[in-house]
C-alpha positions, -999 to +999 in steps of 0.1 A: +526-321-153+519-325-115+534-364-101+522-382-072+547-363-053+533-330-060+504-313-042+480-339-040+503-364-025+516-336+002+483-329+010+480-367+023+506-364+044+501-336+058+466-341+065+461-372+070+495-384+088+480-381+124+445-393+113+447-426+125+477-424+147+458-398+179+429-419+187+404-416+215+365-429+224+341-412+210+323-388+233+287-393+217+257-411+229+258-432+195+266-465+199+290-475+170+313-471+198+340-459+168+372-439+173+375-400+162+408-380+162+411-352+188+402-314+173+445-310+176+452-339+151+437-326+122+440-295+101+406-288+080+381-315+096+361-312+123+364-328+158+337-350+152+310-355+129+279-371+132+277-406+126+238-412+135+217-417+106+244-402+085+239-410+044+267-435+036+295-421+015+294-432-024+335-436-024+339-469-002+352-506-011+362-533+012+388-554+007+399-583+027+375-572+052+395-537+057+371-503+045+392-485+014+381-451+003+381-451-038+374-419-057+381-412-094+400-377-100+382-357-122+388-357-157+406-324-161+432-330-136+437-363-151+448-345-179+473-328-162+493-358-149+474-373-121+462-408-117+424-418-125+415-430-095+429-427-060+429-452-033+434-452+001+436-482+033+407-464+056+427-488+082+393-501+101+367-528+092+344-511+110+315-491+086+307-462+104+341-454+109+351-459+078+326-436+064+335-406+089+370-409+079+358-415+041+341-382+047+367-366+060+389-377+034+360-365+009+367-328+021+405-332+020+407-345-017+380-319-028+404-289-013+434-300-028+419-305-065+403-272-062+441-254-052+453-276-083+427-264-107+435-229-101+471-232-099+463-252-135+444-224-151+451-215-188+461-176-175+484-178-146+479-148-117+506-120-127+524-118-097+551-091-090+580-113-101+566-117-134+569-084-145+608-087-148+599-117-173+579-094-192+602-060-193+629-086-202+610-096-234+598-066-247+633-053-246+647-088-263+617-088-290+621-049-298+662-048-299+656-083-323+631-062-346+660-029-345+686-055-352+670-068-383+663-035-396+693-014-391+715-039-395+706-068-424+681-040-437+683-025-472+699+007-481+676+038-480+679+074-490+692+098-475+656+118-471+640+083-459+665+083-431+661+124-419+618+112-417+626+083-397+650+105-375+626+128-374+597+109-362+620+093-336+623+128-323+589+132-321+584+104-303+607+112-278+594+149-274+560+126-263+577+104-243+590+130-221+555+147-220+540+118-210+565+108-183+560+146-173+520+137-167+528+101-154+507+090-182+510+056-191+484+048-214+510+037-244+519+011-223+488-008-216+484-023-250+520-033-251+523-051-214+488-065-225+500-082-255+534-095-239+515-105-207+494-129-227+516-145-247+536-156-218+505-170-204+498-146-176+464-132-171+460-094-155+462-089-122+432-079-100+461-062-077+458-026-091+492-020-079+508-048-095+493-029-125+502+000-118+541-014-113+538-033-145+527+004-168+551+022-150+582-002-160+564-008-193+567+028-204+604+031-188+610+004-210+596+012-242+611+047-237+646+035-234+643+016-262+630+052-280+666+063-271+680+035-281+662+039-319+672+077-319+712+068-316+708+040-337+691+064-370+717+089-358+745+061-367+754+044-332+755+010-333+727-013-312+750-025-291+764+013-286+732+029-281+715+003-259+745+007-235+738+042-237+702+033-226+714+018-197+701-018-214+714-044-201+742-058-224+729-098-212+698-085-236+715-072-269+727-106-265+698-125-261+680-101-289+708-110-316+697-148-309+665-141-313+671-124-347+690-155-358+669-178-346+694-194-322+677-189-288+654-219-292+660-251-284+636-286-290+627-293-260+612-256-254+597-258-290+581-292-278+572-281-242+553-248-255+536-271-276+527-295-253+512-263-235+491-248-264+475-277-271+441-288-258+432-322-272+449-345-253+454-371-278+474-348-293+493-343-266+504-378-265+514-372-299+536-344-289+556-358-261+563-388-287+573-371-311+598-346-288+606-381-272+624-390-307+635-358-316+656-356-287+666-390-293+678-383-326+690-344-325+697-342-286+685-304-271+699-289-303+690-252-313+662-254-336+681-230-359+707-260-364+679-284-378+667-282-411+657-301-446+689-330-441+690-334-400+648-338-405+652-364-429+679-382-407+651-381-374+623-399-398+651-424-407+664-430-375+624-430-364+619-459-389+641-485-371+623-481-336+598-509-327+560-505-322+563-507-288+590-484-279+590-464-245+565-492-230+592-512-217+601-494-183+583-519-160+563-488-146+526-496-139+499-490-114+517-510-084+547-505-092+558-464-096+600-468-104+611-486-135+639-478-162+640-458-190+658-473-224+670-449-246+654-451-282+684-458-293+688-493-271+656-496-284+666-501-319+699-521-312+676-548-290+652-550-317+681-558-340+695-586-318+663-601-316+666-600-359+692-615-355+687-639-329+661-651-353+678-652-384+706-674-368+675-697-355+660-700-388+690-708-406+696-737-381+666-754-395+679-758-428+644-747-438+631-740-479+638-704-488+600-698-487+596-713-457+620-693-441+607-661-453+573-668-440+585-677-405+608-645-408+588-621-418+562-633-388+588-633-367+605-600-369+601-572-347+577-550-361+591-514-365+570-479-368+553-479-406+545-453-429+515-436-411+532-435-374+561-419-390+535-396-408+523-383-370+568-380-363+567-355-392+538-338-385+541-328-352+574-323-353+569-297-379+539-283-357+569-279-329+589-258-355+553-239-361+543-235-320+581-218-316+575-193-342+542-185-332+547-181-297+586-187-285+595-157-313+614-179-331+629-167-364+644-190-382+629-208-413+605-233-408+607-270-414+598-279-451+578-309-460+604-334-463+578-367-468+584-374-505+623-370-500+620-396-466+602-420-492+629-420-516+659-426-490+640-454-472+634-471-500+670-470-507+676-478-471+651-512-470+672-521-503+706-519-485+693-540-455+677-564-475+711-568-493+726-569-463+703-600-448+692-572-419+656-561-434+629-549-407+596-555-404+571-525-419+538-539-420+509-524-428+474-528-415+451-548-434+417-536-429+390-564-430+353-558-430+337-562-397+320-595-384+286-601-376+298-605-342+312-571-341+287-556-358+263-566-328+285-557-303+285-522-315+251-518-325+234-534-294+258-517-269+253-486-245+262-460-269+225-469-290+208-481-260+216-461-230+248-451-219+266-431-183+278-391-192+307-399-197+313-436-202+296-442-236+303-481-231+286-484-201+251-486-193+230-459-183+203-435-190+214-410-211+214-413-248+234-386-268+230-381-304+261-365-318+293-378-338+299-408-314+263-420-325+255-407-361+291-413-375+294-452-376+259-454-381+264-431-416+301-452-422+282-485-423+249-474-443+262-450-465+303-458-468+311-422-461+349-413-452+353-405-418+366-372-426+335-363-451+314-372-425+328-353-392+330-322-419+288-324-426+276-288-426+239-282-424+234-272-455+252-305-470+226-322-461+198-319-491+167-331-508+172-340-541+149-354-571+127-360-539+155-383-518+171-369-487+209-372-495+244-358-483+263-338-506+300-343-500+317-314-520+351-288-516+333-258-501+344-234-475+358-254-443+353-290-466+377-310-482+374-345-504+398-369-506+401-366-545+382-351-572+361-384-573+352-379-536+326-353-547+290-365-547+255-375-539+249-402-509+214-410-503+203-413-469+192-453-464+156-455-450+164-468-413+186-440-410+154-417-416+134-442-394+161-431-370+150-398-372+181-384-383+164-355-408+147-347-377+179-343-359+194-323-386+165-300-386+168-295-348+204-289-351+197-261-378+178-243-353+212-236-335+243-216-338+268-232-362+273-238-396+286-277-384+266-309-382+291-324-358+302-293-339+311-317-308+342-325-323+369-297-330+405-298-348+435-294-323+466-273-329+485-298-344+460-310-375+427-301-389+417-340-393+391-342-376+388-382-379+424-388-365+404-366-337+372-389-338+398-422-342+411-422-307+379-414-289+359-443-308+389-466-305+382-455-264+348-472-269+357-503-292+381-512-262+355-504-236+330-529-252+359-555-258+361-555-297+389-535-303+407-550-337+433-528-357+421-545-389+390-535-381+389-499-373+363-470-378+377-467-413+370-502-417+331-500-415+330-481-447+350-514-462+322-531-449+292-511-468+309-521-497+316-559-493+277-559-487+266-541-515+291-565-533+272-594-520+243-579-531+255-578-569+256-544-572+278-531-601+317-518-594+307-483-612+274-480-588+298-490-558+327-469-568+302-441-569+286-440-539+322-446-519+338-420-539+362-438-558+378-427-595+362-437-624+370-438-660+351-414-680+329-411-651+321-378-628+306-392-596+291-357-586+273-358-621+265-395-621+250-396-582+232-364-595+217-381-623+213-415-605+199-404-571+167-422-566+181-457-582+208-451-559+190-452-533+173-482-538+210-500-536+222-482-505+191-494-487+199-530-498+226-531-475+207-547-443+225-551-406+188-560-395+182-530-372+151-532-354+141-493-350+111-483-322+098-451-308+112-442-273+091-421-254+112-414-227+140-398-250+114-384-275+128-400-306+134-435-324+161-455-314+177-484-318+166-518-300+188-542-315+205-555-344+198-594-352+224-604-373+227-639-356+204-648-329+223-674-318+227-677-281+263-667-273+288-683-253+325-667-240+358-684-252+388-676-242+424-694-258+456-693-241+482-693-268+516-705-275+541-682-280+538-682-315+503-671-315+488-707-318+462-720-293+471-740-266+443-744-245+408-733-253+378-730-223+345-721-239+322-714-207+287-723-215+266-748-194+269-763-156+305-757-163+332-746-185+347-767-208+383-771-218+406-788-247+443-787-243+457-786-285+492-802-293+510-779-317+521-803-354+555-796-371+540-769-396+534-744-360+571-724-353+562-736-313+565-772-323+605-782-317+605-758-284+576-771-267+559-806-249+524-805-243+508-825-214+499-857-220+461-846-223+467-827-252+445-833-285+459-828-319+440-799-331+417-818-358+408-835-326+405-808-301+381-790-330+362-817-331+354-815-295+351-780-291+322-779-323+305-811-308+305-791-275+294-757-290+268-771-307+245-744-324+260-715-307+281-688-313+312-681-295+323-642-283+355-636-278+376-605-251+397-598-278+408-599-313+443-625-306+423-650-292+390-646-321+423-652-345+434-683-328+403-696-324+396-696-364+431-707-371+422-738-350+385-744-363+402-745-398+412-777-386+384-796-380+377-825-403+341-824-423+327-856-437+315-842-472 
């Protein structure tokens, strides 16, 4: 990964350290009357540039009066380690020199991401330095392979032995031919092979080539001698000397063979540099982050079924929030790392810090459970620990694969983890030090939410590559279709992402999606295959139409926009973090209500529409008694339909000329005018002052916590403060008929907690 003192942040100083220090007049007939920097004083700009009628630069801010060139890095650097956007003090408040220097700094920016991007490439340039690398492991990888056969091989005959003599000979006889010619064609394919898989690409430098055959074929034909002593009875180590191999490579060869030579943090860093998504790559450095912490750089031949299950139960004491408490952020670039396991033993003080609070209260047993189990620091559940194993194993997979590792790979050990913390969780509880495992609860979306999705940029108009924010493009792939098809037709995530073009059907004359095991499919369960009818504003959306144009191009995929990464083949875990990306950007980001969460949502609406549990469970997939989905959704197709279509969001669809197809323009759940809140809260979660901003001006209640809130013995509200039946009242007298939006899910909680409060007159 390149830092900010790397390249980029060289290329300031170098380039821009006498940019505003040399200074003169500027020698035009303009009359800006600016400063410009003497030819001497810079390296790649020009003495002057015109500043007359010039187009204004699209990269300035102005702060406190002062010009500030702002550009974002482009996105695939980003990926590589450097920050989003860059920033920079232009040092005048002048505009017209602050756009010649903006310019300037335009050019300077642009060169150095350009000699970062090719430094970055996926094939580095084989240089002459390299090839060392890449005699060094052909000979490791071939005495390895002559290691494993001659000696941990099985016995042979004694005629199996005189062939492979024999053809060893041979071999040698063409060897010497070909050295005789300077023919080096035997080489090519093996430098070829070896030179990728360490990442290099081939040289344009025909003598680099050249250099690389030539020590190819020396190579593989001492190894030929090698193999001829070794059939005729030498040992490796014996006839590799004879070779005039060097011994440091017998060596490194019989690690190799016994898997030894690996470690976990070059298992981890190889994997880190295979991968492409770069959500997985987050996972990756996590997940090495804890191995390390648990196992240390240990041979990855040292770890196996026991020290795997030890990581995932070491793994299940760290909180959430571990590695976020360094006090690094954008101003501020030092901070200090706390190792994971200070991590654990500061979450367990805080436990206990708690528990010793608690018991001072003298509370009832199920009192103090309840403020205990809120209270304790939340630790990494079942599905984080569920990403440890799986890229850890994917680690194990990546060094095998392309590190040459040869040990055994890591087994499954998930059922065995289950088992031992469930033993574990006993112990602590026994022990009065139990943690805090929670799971998600997924709720169905709000109305509120529901709007904000369906109203926002991503249906309406959106920038390339900002889906939240408004634009003029409109894209119609996953990001579009998928939560549309989650909330009409309560589709998994995964059965949708996996749509091939054919699984999309018409059947007893009703369009419908077949979701079925096939060739590059999976479902859930056996109950998971079936029939979906496509609702009618999802045809008024003119998706048939879309799947019909989509047909007319390469692919077997619906959704070929989204791609599995190295480390799973899920594709929504894949889809997850990109439409979590949009929830935040349109502020309704809510872990109990997720993606997965509008499929929970189809089916508390068909609920409310009295539809029966067996039609319900059919459509989402779910097992039935005596039931076949496939068969019954089959059977059942065009009463099916009718139900799905009862499920109404009140989408108002219309013909868009400008994009050529139907699109959404708005979804009227409550039309309601809307007006922001926002709740400061105690530090129990509890509101403690609530501002809802509608009219001339905003509108605030201060709420005095009562003796059932945990807050209430460690606080003293100001004397303003309303008990919150009171501050309710005011707050609903205030609001009157409209509906409040919230920034975030905390305060949308608080604000309901406190509503519950208010006192009706029946």
């Amino acid at each position: 990964m390149f830092t900010e003192n790397q390249l980029l942040s060289a290329t300031y100083a170098a380039e821009w350290g006498g940019f505003f220090a040399d200074e003169s007049d500027c020698r035009t007939i303009c009359d800006t009357g600016r400063r410009t920097t003497p030819p001497a004083a810079r390296l790649r700009l020009p003495a002057h540039r015109p500043c007359c009628g010039e187009r204004p630069t699209l990269h300035l801010t102005r702060r406190g009066g002062v010009w500030h060139h702002r550009r974002r890095t482009p996105e695939p650097l980003r990926a590589l380690g450097l920050r989003t956007v860059r920033a920079i003090s232009l040092r005048t408040d002048r505009l017209p020199e602050a756009m010649v220097r903006a310019q300037g700094l335009d050019r300077v920016l642009e060169a150095a991401w350009e000699r970062i991007a090719m430094e970055t490439a996926s094939a580095r340039p084989l240089t002459p330095g390299a090839i060392d690398q890449i005699i060094d492991e052909l000979l490791v990888r071939e005495l390895a392979r002559m290691i494993g056969e001659h000696e941990e091989g099985l016995a042979r005959t004694r005629a199996e032995a005189d062939a492979a003599l024999k053809a060893r000979f041979a071999e040698q006889a063409a060897f010497r031919e070909e050295a005789r010619l300077r023919d080096y064609e035997r080489a090519k394919p093996v430098s070829a092979e070896i030179t990728a898989s360490l990442g290099y690409g081939p040289s344009p430098d025909a003598g680099v080539r050249q250099t690389l055959y030539a020590r190819t074929f020396t190579a593989l034909r001492q190894l030929n001698q090698t193999e001829v002593q070794v059939e005729e009875g030498a040992s490796v180590d014996e006839a590799a000397a004879s070779a005039n191999i060097a011994a440091a490579a017998v060596v490194s060869a019989r690690q190799a063979a016994r898997g030894q030579r690996i470690t976990v943090s070059q298992a981890f860093e190889k994997a880190l540099a295979v991968e492409k998504s770069a959500d997985n790559r987050h996972h990756i450095a996590s997940a090495m982050r804890v191995a390390l912490a648990a196992w240390g750089d240990a041979p990855l031949s040292a770890i196996g079924r026991e020290e795997f299950l030890s990581l995932l139960l070491f793994a299940r004491r760290l909180p959430i929030d571990h590695g976020r408490k360094h006090g690094r952020n954008r101003y501020k670039s030092d901070g200090v790392e706390i190792s994971k396991h200070d991590e654990i033993a500061r979450a367990d003080r805080q436990d206990a810090e708690l528990r010793a609070t608690l018991d001072a209260l003298e509370l009832q047993p199920r009192e103090r459970e309840a403020r205990l189990q809120a209270g304790l620091t939340r630790r990494l559940n079942e599905k984080t620990l569920k990403k440890v194993h799986s890229f850890v194993r994917l680690a194990f997979r990546v060094a095998r694969n392309h590190l040459g590792y040869a040990g055994p790979e890591l087994p499954a050990v998930l059922a065995d983890f289950r088992v031992r913390a469930k033993t574990a969780a006993q112990m602590e509880y026994e022990a009065g030090a139990d943690i805090a495992q929670r799971q998600r609860v997924r709720a169905s979306w709000s109305d509120e939410r529901l709007m904000a999705l369906f109203n926002s940029p991503l249906y309406r108009g959106h920038q390339p590559k900002r889906r939240h924010t408004a634009g003029k493009h409109l894209t119609r792939d996953s990001l579009y279709w998928t939560p549309l098809i989650a909330a009409t037709m309560g589709m998994r995530p995964q059965e949708i992402l996996q749509l091939r073009k054919r699984d999309v059907v018409r059947r007893n004359g009703v369009y419908a999606v077949l979701v079925a095991e096939d060739a590059g499919t999976t479902v859930k369960t056996e109950a998971g295959r079936r029939y979906v009818p496509v609702p009618e504003v999802l045809l008024k959306l003119g998706f048939i139409a879309w799947v019909n144009e989509k047909r007319r191009e390469d692919g077997l995929f619906l959704f070929d926009d989204i791609e599995p990464g190295a480390a799973s083949d899920r594709l929504s875990g894949i889809f997850g973090g990109r439409f979590t990306s949009i929830r935040k950007g349109l502020g309704i980001l809510d872990e109990n209500e997720d993606f997965y969460a509008l499929r929970r949502t189809f089916n508390s609406r068909l609920a409310a529409q009295d539809v029966k549990d067996s039609d319900c469970a059919a459509l989402l997939g779910h097992k039935q008694k005596d039931i076949t989905n496939l068969h019954y959704t089959d059977r059942e197709i065009r009463r099916l339909k009718t139900l799905v279509d009862m499920v109404n969001y009140h989408f108002e669809i219309a013909p868009n000329s400008e994009w050529g197809f139907p699109v959404l323009t708005g979804c009227r759940l409550d039309e309601r005018e809307k007006v922001a809140v926002t709740v400061e809260r105690y530090d129990d979660g509890n509101p403690m002052r609530v501002t809802i901003f509608g009219g001339d001006a905003p509108f605030s209640v201060t709420v005095a916590p009562v003796a059932s809130w945990p807050c209430f013995d460690a606080v003293t509200p100001p004397n303003d403060a309303l008990a919150p039946e009171a501050a309710a009242g005011a707050l609903i007298h205030f609001l009157g008929d409209r509906a409040v939006k919230f920034s975030d899910a905390e305060d949308a909680a608080a604000w309901e907690h406190l509503m519950s409060h208010a006192f009706v007159d029946d």
